[in-house]
Steps between C-alpha positions, in 0.01 A plus 500: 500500500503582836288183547738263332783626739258470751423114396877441445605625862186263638583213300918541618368509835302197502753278291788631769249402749410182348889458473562576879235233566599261299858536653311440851346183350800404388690568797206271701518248239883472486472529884212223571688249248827559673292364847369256280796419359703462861201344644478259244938433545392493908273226386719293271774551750325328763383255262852410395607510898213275556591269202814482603482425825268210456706386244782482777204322704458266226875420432546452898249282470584272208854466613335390814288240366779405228742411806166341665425306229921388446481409841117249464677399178833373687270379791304291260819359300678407843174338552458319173840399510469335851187347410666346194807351731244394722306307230856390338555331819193404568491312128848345545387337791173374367732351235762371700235334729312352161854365313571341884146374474544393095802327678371299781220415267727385199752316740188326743351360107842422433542280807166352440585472152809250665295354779230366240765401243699291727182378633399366142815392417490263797152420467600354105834358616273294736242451263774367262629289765169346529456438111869346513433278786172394336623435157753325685285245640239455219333183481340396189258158509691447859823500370719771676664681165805690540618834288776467281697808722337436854736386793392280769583780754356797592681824360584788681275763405797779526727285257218415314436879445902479339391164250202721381726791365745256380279313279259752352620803338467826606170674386619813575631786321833686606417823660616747184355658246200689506265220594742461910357916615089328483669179688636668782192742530 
């Protein structure tokens, strides 16, 4: 029995050393992950540092660039807006100078219009001065025939101008209704 004591006492031994040892390992484990563990918190500490310092970088520089870009923003409204005054102008005068143009034009025909008309008008009050005259003085078969009407003097064309209104009627229309706006146009 001596031999089972013996085994016993051996086997004690070696599970108290395997104990002690394992304690060790433990110890070195717990020991190595505790470096691992504050290396690892060194790590994400400087990674968060790092983070957050370029995310001051990156704030810094977005507030930059949003104040940059307010400020090409305003520059290019001022601009726009000056360009459009300039071009406001620019187009009121181009109109001004066409209506002036539309005007001189308009009033130039108009005159025309008056020089051409009076023109006619004396060219057909002589013309009808002529016929008068002539039918005046007809001679059929060499007999001189006169017109019931015709005078043995000469009329003044101005008061003969009067006669002619005074004996025909009017042709025209009185300037109302819807027809007088296409007359005076």
């Amino acid at each position: 029995m001596a031999e089972f004591a013996d085994r016993m006492k051996s086997f004690t031994d070696h599970l108290r050393d395997s104990i002690q040892m394992r304690g060790e390992a433990i110890s070195q484990v717990q020991a190595t992950t505790k470096h691992l563990l504050d290396d690892a918190r060194t790590f994400l500490g400087e990674i968060t540092d790092d983070h957050r310092a370029r995310a001051v970088d990156l704030r810094a520089t977005l507030a930059s660039h949003r104040t940059e870009c307010r400020q090409n923003v305003a520059e290019m409204r001022h601009t726009h807006q000056d360009s459009l005054k300039k071009m406001r102008g620019d187009l009121h005068e181009l109109l001004s100078e066409t209506r002036k143009t539309r005007q001189d034009a308009v009033h130039q025909m108009s005159q025309e219009f008056q020089e051409t008309r009076q023109d006619l008008a004396s060219d057909l009050r002589e013309a009808s001065n002529a016929w008068r005259e002539f039918t005046a003085r007809v001679t059929v078969n060499g007999v001189q025939v006169e017109q019931p009407g015709a005078t043995e003097h000469d009329p003044d064309p101005e008061h003969e101008h009067e006669h002619e209104h005074e004996e025909r009627p009017s042709q025209r229309k009185p300037a109302r209704g819807k027809h007088a706006k296409s007359r005076r146009a």
